[in-house]
C-alpha positions as semicolon CSV with decimal commas, in nm:
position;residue;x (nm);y (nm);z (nm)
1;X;3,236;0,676;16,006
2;X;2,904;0,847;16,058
3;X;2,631;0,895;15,855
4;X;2,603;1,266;15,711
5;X;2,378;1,458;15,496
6;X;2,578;1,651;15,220
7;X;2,913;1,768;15,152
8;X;2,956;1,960;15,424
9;X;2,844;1,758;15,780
10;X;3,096;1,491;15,540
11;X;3,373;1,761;15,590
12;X;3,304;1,829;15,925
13;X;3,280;1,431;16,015
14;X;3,577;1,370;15,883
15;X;3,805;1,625;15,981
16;X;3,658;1,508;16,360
17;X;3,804;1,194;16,238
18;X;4,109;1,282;16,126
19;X;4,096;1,481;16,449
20;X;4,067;1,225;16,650
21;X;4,377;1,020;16,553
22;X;4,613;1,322;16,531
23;X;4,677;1,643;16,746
24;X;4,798;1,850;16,427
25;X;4,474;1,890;16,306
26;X;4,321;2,229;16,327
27;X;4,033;2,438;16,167
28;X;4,026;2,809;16,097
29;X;3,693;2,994;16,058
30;X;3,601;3,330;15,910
31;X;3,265;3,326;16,028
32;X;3,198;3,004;15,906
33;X;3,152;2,766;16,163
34;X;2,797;2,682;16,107
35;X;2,828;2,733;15,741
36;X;3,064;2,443;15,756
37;X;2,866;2,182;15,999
38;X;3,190;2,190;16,200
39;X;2,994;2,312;16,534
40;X;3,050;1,967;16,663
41;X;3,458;2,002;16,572
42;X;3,485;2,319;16,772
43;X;3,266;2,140;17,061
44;X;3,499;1,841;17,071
45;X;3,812;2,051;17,009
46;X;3,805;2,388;17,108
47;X;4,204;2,449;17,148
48;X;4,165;2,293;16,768
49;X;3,904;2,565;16,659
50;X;4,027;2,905;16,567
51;X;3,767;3,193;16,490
52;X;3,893;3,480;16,317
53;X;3,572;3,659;16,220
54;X;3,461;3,808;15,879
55;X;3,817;3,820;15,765
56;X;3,924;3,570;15,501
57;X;4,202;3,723;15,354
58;X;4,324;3,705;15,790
59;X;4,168;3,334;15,833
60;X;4,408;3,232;15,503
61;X;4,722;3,419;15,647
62;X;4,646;3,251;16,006
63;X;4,644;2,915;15,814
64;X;4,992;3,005;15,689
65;X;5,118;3,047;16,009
66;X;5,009;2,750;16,129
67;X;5,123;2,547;15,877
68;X;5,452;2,688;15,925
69;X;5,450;2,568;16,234
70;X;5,389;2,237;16,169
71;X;5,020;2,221;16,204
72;X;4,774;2,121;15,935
73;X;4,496;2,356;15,902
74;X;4,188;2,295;15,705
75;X;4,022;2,640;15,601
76;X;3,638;2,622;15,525
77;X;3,393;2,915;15,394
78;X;3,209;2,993;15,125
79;X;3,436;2,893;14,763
80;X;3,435;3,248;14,617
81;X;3,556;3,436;14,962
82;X;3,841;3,183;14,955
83;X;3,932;3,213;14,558
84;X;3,823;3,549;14,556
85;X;3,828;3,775;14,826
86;X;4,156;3,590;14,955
87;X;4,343;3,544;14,646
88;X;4,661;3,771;14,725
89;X;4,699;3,563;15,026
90;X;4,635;3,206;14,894
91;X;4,895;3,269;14,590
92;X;5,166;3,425;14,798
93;X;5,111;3,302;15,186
94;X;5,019;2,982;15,124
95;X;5,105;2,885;14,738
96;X;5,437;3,041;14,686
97;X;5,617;2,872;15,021
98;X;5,441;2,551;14,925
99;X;5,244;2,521;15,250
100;X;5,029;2,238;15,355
101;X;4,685;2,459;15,412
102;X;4,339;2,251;15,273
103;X;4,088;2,489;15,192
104;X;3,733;2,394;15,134
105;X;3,525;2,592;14,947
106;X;3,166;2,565;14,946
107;X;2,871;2,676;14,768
108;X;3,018;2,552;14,432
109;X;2,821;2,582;14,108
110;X;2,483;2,690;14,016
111;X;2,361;2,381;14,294
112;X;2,474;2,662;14,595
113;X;2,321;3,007;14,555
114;X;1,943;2,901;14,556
115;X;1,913;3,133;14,869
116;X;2,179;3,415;14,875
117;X;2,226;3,481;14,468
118;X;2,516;3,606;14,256
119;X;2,745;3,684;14,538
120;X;2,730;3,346;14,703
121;X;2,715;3,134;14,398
122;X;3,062;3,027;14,288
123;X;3,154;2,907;13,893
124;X;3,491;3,070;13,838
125;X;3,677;2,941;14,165
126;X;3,779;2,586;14,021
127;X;3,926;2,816;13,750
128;X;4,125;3,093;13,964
129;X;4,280;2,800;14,167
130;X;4,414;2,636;13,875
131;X;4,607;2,874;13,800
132;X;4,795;2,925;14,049
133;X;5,116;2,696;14,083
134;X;5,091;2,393;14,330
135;X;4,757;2,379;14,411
136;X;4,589;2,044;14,407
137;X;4,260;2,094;14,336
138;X;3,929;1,854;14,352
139;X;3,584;1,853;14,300
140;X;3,441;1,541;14,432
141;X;3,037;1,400;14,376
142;X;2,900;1,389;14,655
143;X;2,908;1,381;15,044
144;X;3,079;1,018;15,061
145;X;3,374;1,101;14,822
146;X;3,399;1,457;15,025
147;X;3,417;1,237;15,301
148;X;3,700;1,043;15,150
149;X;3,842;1,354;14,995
150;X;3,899;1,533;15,337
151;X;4,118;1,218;15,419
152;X;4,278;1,195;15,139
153;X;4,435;1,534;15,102
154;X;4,524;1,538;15,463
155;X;4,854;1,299;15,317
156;X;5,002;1,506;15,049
157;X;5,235;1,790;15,043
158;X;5,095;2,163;14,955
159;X;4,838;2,368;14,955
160;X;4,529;2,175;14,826
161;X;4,179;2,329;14,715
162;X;3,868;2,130;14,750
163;X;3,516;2,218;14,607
164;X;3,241;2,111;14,830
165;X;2,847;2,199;14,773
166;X;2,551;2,287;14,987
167;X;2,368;2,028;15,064
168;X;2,147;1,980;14,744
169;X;2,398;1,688;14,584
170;X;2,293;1,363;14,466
171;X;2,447;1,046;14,604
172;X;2,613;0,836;14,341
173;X;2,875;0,680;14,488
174;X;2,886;0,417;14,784
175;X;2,985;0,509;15,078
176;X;3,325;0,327;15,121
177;X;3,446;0,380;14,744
178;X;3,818;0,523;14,837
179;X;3,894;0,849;14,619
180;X;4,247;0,841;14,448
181;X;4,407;1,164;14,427
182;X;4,497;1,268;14,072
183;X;4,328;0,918;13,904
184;X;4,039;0,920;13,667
185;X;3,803;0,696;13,797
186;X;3,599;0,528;13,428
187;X;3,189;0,539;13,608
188;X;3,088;0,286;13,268
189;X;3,230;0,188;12,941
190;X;2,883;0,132;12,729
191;X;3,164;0,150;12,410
192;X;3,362;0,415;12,261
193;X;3,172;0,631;12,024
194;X;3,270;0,902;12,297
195;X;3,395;0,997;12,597
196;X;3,195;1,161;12,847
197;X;3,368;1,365;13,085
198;X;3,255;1,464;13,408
199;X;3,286;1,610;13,775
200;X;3,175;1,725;14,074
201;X;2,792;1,721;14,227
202;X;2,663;1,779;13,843
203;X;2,791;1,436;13,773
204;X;2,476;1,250;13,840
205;X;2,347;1,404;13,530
206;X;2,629;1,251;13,358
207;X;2,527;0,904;13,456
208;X;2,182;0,934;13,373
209;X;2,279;1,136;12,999
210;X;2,505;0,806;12,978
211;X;2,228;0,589;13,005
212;X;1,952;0,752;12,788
213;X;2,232;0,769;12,521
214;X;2,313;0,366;12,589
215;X;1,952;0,307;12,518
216;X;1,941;0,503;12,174
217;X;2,232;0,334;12,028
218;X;2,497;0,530;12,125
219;X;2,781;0,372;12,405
220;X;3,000;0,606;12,575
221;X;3,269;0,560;12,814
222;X;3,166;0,800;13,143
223;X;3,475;0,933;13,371
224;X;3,473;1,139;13,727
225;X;3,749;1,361;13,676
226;X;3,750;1,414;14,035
227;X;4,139;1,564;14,026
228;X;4,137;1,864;13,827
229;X;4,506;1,921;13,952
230;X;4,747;1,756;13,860
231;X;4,498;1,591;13,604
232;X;4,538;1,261;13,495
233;X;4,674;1,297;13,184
234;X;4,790;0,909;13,068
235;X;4,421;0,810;13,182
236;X;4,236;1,053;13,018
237;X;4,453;1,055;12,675
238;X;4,422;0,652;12,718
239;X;4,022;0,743;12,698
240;X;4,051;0,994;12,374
241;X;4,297;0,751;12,187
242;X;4,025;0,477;12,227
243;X;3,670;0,746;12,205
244;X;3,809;0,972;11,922
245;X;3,562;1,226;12,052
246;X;3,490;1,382;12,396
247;X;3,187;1,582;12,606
248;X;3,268;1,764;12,939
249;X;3,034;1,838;13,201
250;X;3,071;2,069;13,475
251;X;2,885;2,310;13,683
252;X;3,131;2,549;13,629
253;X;3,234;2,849;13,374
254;X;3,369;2,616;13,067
255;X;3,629;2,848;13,075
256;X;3,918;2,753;13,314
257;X;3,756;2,452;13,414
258;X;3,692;2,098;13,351
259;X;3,638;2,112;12,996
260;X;3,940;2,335;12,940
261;X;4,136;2,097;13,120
262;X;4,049;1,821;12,906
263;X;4,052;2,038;12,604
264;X;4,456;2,112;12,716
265;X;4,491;1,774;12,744
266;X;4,370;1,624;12,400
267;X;4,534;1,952;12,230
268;X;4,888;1,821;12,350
269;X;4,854;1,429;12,363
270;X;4,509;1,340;12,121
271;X;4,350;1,599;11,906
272;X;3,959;1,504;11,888
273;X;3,654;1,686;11,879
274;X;3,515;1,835;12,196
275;X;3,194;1,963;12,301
276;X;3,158;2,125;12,649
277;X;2,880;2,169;12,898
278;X;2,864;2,407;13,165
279;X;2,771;2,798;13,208
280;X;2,925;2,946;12,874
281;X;3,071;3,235;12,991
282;X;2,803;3,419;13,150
283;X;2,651;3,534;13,507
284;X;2,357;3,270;13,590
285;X;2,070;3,392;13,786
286;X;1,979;3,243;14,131
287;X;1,699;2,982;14,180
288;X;1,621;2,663;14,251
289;X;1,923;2,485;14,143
290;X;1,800;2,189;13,949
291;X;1,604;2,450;13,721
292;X;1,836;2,723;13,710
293;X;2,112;2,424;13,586
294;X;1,810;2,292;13,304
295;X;1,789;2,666;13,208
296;X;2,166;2,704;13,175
297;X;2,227;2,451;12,937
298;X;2,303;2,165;13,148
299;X;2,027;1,961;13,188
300;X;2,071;1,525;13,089
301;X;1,895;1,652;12,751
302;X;2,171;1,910;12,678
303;X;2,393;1,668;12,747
304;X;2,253;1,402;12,525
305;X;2,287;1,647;12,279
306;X;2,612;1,757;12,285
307;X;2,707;1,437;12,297
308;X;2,508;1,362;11,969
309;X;2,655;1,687;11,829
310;X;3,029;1,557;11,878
311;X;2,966;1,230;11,731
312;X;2,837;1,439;11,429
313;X;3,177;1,631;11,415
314;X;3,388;1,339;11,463
C-alpha cells in the first residue's frame, strides 16, 4: 500500500491494487479522470480505463453493461452528478437488476465545494441513495478507511455507493484499521450518559466534541457509523438500550441521512431522545469548509451542545 493524500489518490491507489491482482477490474470516467487521482490507473491500465466524456447518466449505463458482463466497474465523479444527474439510470440500470457497479462520489458535504459552490457541493446524495433498494451505501473518515473501503466493497454483491471527499479530511484512523461493511465501529466509551453518533470526514469533530464533553463531566460512548446501508441495527440499538439518549453528526442534510437513520432505528427498536447535527434543511453557502461547517451549526461547540441539550431532555 502507498502512501496517499486524501480520499481520492486512496481510491485511485487502491483500485490500482485491486487492479493489480484481478483482470475484472475496470474504471469508467465522465470526465473525471483527474478529478478522481486515477491518471496513474488509466496509465497502468489503459484497456481497464474507459472515458465516456461529460455524460454521466452514459458513464452509469456503460457500467451496467459491463457488469453484465461480468466485469466490475468502479464509477467515480463528482457525488451529486452520480445521485443526481444519473438517478434514472442508477435506480433502474444498475439498482433494479441488482448489478455489481461501485460508484464513488466525491465532493461530499460542506468540506467539497470551497472552490466551485452550490452546484459542486453535495449534502442530499447520502440521502437519494438510500432510498433506493439495494444500494449499500458508506461514508468512510478519511483517506485510510477509503482506502480500505474501495477493497472492501469490491467483495459483495450489488450496486454499492461510496461517499468520498476532496482532499480537505482529517486523518483519524490508522492506516491499517480494516473497515467492516455494515458494523458500527464504538471510537470511545467515556460512559453512557449518551451516545454520540457519527460519520464520514466530519467525524473528527466528533472525537474532539467527545473529549471536551469527557473533561466537563459528561462520558459518552462515540460510534463511526461508517455503513449507512444496511445499518447496523443490533449494534446501534445495543448503544441506545445502554445511552438512553443519542446525538448524530453528519455533514449532510439531517434529513435522509445519518441522523434519520438512527432516528428510524431507535423509533422501531429503543425510543430515546435525539438531537441531530448537520445542515437543517437548507442550501449552505460556499467557503472555506472548516468555517462554512462552524457557521452551519456543526462546529465541536454545537456539538457539545446538543449533546448537553439531549441529556437535558432525557
Amino acid at each position: 500500500m502507498s502512501n496517499y493524500k486524501g480520499t481520492r489518490e486512496a481510491f485511485s491507489q487502491a483500485l490500482i491494487d485491486l487492479a493489480q491482482e484481478d483482470d475484472r477490474f475496470v474504471f469508467v470516467s465522465a470526465d473525471s479522470l483527474k478529478a478522481m487521482r486515477a491518471t496513474a490507473f488509466a496509465e497502468k491500465f489503459p484497456d481497464r480505463y474507459i472515458e465516456v466524456g461529460i455524460a454521466e447518466q452514459n458513464a452509469v449505463a456503460v457500467a451496467a453493461g459491463l457488469a453484465s458482463c461480468g466485469l466490475i466497474p468502479y464509477v467515480g465523479t463528482y457525488g451529486g452528478f452520480i445521485t443526481m444527474r444519473a438517478c434514472e439510470q442508477l435506480r433502474t440500470f444498475v439498482a433494479y437488476p441488482g448489478l455489481h457497479v461501485n460508484f464513488i462520489g466525491i465532493n461530499g458535504g460542506v468540506f467539497g465545494g470551497e472552490r466551485e459552490g452550490v452546484t459542486h457541493q453535495f449534502f442530499e446524495d447520502l440521502g437519494i441513495v438510500r432510498s433506493i433498494p439495494g444500494i449499500t451505501v458508506v461514508a468512510p473518515a478519511d483517506a485510510h478507511q477509503v482506502y480500505q473501503a474501495v477493497k472492501a466493497i469490491s467483495k459483495i454483491d450489488g450496486p454499492v455507493y461510496l461517499r468520498a471527499g476532496s482532499g480537505r479530511e482529517h486523518v483519524v484512523y490508522d492506516q491499517e484499521t480494516p473497515f467492516e461493511l455494515g458494523k458500527i465501529r464504538v471510537l470511545g466509551k467515556y460512559g453512557n450518559h449518551a451516545a454520540l453518533f457519527a460519520n464520514g470526514f466530519i467525524l473528527y469533530r466528533a472525537i474532539e466534541a467527545a473529549k471536551r464533553l469527557n473533561e466537563q463531566g459528561i462520558q459518552v460512548t462515540l460510534v463511526d457509523v461508517h455503513t449507512l446501508k444496511p445499518i447496523d441495527v443490533e449494534g446501534i440499538t445495543a448503544i441506545l438500550h445502554d445511552c438512553g439518549a443519542a446525538v448524530t453528526v453528519e455533514d449532510h442534510n439531517i434529513i435522509g441521512g445519518l441522523g434519520d437513520a438512527i432516528s428510524k432505528v431507535s423509533t422501531e427498536h429503543c425510543p430515546v431522545r435525539i438531537e441531530r447535527v448537520g445542515l437543517q434543511d437548507i442550501f449552505p453557502s460556499s467557503g472555506p469548509a472548516e468555517e462554512v461547517a462552524d457557521y452551519y451549526g456543526m462546529s465541536v461547540n454545537h456539538i457539545v451542545d446538543a449533546v448537553k441539550k439531549v441529556l437535558q431532555r432525557k
